[in-house]
C-alpha positions in Angstrom: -41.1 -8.2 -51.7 -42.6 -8.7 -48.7 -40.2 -11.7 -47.5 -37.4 -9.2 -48.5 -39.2 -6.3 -46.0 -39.3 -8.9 -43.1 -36.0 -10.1 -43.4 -34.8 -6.9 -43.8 -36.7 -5.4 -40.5 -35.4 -8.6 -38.8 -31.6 -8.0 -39.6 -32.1 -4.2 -38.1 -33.2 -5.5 -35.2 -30.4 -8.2 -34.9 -28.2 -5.5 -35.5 -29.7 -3.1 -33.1 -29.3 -5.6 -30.3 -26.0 -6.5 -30.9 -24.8 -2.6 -31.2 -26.9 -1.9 -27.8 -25.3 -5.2 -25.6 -21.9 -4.6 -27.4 -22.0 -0.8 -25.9 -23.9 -1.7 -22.5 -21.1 -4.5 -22.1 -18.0 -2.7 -22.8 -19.7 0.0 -20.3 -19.9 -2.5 -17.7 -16.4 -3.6 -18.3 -14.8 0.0 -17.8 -16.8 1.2 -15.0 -15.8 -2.4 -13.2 -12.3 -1.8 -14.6 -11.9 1.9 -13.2 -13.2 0.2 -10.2 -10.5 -2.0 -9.8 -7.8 0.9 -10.9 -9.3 2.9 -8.3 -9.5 0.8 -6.0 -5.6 -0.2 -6.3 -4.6 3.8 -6.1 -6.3 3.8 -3.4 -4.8 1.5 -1.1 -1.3 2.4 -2.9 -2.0 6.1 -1.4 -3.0 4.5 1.4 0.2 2.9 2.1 2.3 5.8 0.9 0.2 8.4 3.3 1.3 5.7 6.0 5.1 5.8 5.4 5.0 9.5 4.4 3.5 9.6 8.2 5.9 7.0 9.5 8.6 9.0 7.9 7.5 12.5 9.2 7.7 10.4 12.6 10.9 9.1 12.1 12.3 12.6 11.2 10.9 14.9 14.4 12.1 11.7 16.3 15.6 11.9 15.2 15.8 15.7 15.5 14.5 15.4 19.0 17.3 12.7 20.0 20.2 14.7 18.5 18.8 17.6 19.9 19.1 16.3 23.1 22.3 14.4 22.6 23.7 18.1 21.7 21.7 19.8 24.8 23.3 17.1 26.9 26.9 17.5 25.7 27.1 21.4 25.8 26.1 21.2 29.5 28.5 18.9 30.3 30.7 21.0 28.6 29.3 24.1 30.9 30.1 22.2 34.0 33.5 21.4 32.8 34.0 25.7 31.8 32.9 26.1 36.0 35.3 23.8 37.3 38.3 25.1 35.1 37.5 28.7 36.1 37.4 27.0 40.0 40.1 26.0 39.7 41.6 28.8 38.4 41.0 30.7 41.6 40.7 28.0 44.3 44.0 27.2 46.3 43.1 23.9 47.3 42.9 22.8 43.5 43.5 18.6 44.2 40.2 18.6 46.5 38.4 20.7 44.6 39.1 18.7 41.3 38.6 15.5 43.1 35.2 16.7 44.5 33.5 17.8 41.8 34.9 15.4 38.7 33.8 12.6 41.2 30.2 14.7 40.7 30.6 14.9 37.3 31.3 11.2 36.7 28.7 9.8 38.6 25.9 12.2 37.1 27.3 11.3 33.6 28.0 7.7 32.9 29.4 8.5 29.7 31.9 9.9 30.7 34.7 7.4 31.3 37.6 9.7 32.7 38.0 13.3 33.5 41.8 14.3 33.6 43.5 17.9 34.5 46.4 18.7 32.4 49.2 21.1 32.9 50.1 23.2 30.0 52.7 20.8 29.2 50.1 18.3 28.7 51.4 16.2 31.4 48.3 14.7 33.6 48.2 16.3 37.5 45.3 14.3 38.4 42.8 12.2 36.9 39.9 10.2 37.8 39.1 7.2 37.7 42.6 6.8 36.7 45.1 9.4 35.6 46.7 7.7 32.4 46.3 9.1 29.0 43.0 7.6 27.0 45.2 7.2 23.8 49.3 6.7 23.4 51.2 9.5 21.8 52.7 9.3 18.4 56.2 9.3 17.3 55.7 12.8 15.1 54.7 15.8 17.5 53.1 17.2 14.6 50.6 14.0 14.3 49.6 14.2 18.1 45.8 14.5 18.4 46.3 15.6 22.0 48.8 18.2 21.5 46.5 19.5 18.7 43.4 19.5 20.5 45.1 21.5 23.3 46.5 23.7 21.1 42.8 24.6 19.7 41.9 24.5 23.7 43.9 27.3 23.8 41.6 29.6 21.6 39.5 29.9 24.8 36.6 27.6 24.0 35.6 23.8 24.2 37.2 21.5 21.8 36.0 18.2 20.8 38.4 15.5 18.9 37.6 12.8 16.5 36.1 9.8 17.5 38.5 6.6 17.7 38.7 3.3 18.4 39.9 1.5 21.6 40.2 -2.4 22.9 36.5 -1.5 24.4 34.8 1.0 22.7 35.1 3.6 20.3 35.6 7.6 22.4 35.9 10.6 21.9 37.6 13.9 23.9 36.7 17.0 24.6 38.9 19.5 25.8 38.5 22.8 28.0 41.3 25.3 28.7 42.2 26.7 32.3 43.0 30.8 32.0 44.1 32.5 35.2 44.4 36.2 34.2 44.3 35.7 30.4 47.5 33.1 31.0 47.2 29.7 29.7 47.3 26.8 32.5 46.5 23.3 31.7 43.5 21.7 30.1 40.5 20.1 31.4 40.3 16.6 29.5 36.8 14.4 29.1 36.5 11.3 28.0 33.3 10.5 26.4 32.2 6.5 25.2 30.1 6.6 22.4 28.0 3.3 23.6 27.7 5.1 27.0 26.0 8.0 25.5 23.7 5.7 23.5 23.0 3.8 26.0 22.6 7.0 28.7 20.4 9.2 25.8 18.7 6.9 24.1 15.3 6.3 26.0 13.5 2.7 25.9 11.2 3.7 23.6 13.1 5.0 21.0 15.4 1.6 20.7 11.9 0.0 20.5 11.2 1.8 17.2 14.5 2.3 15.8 18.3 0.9 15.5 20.6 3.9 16.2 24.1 3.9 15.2 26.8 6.4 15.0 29.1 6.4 12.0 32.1 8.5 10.8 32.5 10.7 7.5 33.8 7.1 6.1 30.9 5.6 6.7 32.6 2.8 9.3 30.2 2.2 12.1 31.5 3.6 15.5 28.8 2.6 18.0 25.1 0.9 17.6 22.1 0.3 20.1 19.6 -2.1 19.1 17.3 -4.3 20.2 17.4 -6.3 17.2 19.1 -5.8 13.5 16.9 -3.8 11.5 15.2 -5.5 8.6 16.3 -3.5 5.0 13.8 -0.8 4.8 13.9 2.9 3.1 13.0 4.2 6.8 16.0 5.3 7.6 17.3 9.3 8.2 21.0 10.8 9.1 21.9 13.9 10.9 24.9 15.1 11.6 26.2 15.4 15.1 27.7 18.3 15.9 29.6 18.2 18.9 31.7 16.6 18.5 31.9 17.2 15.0 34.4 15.6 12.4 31.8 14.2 10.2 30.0 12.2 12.6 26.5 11.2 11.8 23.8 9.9 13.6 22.0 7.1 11.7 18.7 6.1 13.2 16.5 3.5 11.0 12.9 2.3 11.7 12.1 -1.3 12.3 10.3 -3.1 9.7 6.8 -3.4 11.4 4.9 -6.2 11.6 2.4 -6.2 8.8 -1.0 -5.4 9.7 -3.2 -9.1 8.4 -6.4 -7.6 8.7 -5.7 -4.9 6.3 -3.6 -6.6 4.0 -6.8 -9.3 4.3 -9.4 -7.1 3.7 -7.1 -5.4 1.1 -6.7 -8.6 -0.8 -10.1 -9.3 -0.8 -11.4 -6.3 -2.3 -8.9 -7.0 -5.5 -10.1 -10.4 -5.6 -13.8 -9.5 -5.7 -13.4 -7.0 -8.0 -11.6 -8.8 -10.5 -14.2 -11.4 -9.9 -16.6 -9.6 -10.9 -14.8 -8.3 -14.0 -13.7 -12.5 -14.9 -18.2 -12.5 -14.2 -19.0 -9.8 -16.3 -16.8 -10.7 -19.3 -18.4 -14.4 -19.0 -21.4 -13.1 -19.0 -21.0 -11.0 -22.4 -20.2 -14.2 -23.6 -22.9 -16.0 -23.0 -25.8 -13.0 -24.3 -23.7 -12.4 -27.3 -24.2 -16.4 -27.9 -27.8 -16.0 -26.9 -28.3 -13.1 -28.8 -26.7 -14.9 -31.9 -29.2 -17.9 -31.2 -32.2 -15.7 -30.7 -31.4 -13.8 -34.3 -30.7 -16.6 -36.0 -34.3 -18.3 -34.7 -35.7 -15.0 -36.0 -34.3 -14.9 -39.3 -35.1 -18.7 -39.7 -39.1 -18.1 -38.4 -39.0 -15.1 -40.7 -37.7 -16.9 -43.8 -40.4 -19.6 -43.0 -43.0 -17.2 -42.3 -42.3 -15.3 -45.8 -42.4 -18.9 -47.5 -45.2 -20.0 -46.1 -47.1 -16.5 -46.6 -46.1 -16.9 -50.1 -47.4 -19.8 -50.9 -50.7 -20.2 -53.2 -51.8 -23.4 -51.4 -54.0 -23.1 -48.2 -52.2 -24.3 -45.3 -53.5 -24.4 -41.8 -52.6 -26.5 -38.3 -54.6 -27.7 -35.6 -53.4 -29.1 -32.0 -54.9 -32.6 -30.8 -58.1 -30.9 -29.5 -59.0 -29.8 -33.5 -58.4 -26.0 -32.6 -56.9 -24.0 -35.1 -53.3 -22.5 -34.3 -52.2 -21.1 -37.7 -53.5 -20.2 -41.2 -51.7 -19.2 -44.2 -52.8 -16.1 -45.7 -53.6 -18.4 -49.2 -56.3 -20.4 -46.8 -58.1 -17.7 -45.1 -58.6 -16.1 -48.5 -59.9 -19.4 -49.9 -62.5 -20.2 -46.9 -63.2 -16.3 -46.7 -62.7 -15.7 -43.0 -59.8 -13.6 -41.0 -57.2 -15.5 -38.7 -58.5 -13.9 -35.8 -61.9 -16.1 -36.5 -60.1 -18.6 -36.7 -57.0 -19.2 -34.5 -58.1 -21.0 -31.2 -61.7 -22.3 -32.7 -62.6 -26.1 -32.5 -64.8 -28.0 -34.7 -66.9 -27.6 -36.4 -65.7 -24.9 -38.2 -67.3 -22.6 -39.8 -66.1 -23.1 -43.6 -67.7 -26.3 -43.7 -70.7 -27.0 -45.9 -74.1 -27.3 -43.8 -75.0 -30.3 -45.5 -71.6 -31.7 -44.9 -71.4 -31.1 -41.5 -71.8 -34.9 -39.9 -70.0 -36.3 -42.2 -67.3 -33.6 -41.8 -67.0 -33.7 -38.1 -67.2 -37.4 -38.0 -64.1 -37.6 -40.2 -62.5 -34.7 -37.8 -63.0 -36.6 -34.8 -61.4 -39.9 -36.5 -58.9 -38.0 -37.2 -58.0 -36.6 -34.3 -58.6 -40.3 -32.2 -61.8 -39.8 -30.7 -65.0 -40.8 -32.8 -67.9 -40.0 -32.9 -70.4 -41.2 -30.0 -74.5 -42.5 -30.9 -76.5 -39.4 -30.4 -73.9 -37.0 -30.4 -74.4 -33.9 -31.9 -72.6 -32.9 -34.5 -72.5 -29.6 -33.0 -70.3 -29.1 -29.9 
């Protein structure tokens, strides 16, 4: 009964230990692992809050560059509205014309010609030449420059679609002359879509971005660039308007370089941490075995302990000095004393008989490999 109460107290304890490093364990392992998950959103939100930024850039960038693509083409088209109502009234037109598109040229690089038409569209003068920027078409109807001057005629600047030339891809704008409320030619500009890139696009900007200018088909009409930009989702269109006619303004970031001590550090924080996860699992490992080893020595000195407390014949060790180390319960009740009198007590021991005692502890000390010397006491 009392072998199966030991045994029994053992196994509860075994199983109490293995329940309480099983729990402690698999805590360990979800606080490291929600370490690791956290730590992975939070670089990921890291890297999104940096292209949502890069992006919010990108966007008041673009808006700022049509905005003053658009500032810059309506005043050109205010200086053109002056000159056609100058020479509306002037009577020296020719000079007049000469003088101030020569102004407007030089201020405005873009610009490649500046021509006065009559209201035939016939060309009266022109600088820096005075022929056409694009050839007529067999069908009147299919003109762009008759069309355009018809529009003209509304009373307002008109812009034309963009198209290409052997150099470049242009477009026009047009501005009617009114004398009176009487139609009388047309003011015709000339406009290079490179120019204009190259004129409104600041340094700084082509060192962040690749800017091009495409039509409602998509077909690029006019790029500036530094270098081709690497495929990246930075990239935002808005229309330009002038001139109009589905014209959009492209502008992509540059694929930066990638910062290496962040990425590093970065890197290193995963690696550690799943380190110490790959620790902390190996480590379960090994106390689960040591636990395992530990019960099973346990059980065993339990099942030995219960055997030998069972036992009706006395049993009792000694280490090489003679002193007592264990006692079965059978041999303490047979010499009559308690273990605690006993454990750790050298000879001679008190259960032996008095008249027995030399002869007893001369035998002992045979046994043990150290007889007994001439005129040694029997006692010690």
């Amino acid at each position: 009964m009392k072998e199966l109460s030991l045994t029994y107290q053992y196994e509860r304890r075994r199983s109490s230990s293995l329940k309480w490093s099983n729990w402690y364990l698999s805590i360990l392992k979800l606080a490291v692992g929600l370490l690791l998950v956290l730590l992975i959103a939070l670089l990921w939100l890291l890297h999104r809050n940096e292209i949502d930024e890069q992006r919010s850039t990108l966007i008041a960038d673009v808006l700022w560059l049509e905005q003053s693509m658009r500032f810059h083409l309506e005043g050109n088209s205010e200086q053109l509205q002056q000159l056609a109502l100058d020479l509306a009234r002037a009577r020296n037109q020719g000079e007049i014309f000469a003088l101030r598109a020569r102004h407007i040229l030089k201020n405005n690089p873009e610009l490649r010609q500046l021509l006065w038409l009559d209201a035939a569209a016939r060309a009266i003068h022109g600088m820096p030449t005075q022929g056409l920027p694009r050839a007529r078409q067999e069908a009147p109807g299919e003109d762009p420059l008759k069309r355009s001057i018809e529009l003209a005629r509304l009373g307002k600047p008109i812009y034309s679609d963009a198209y290409r030339t052997a150099e470049a891809s242009q477009f026009e704008v047009y501005v009617p002359i009114f004398d009176d409320g009487h139609y009388h030619g047309t003011l015709l500009g000339v406009y290079s879509l490179n120019g204009m890139l190259k004129q409104q696009v600041p340094w700084w900007f082509a060192e962040k971005y690749q800017v091009r200018i495409v039509d409602g088909n998509g077909s690029l009409l006019a790029s500036k660039s530094k270098i081709d930009a690497s495929s990246t989702t930075l990239s935002y269109p808005v229309s330009l308007d002038p001139p109009g006619y589905g014209m959009v303004l492209q502008v992509t970031a540059y694929r930066g370089a990638d910062n290496l001590a962040q990425t590093l550090i970065a890197t290193l924080i995963i690696i550690l941490a799943a380190a110490v996860f790959w620790s902390l699992w190996a480590v379960r490992g090994l106390i689960q075995r040591r636990l395992f080893a530990e019960q099973a020595l346990r059980s065993e000195y339990a099942f030995r302990k219960a055997m030998e407390d069972s036992l009706v014949i006395g049993m009792r060790a000694r280490d090489l000095d003679g002193r007592v180390t264990y006692a079965n319960p059978a041999f303490l009740q047979m010499v009559g004393f308690s273990a605690e009198e006993l454990i750790g007590r050298e000879p001679p021991m008190p259960y032996w008989a008095p008249e027995e005692m030399e002869r007893t502890l001369l035998l002992n000390n045979r046994v043990l490999g150290f007889p007994l010397k001439a005129g040694q006491s029997c006692y010690r």
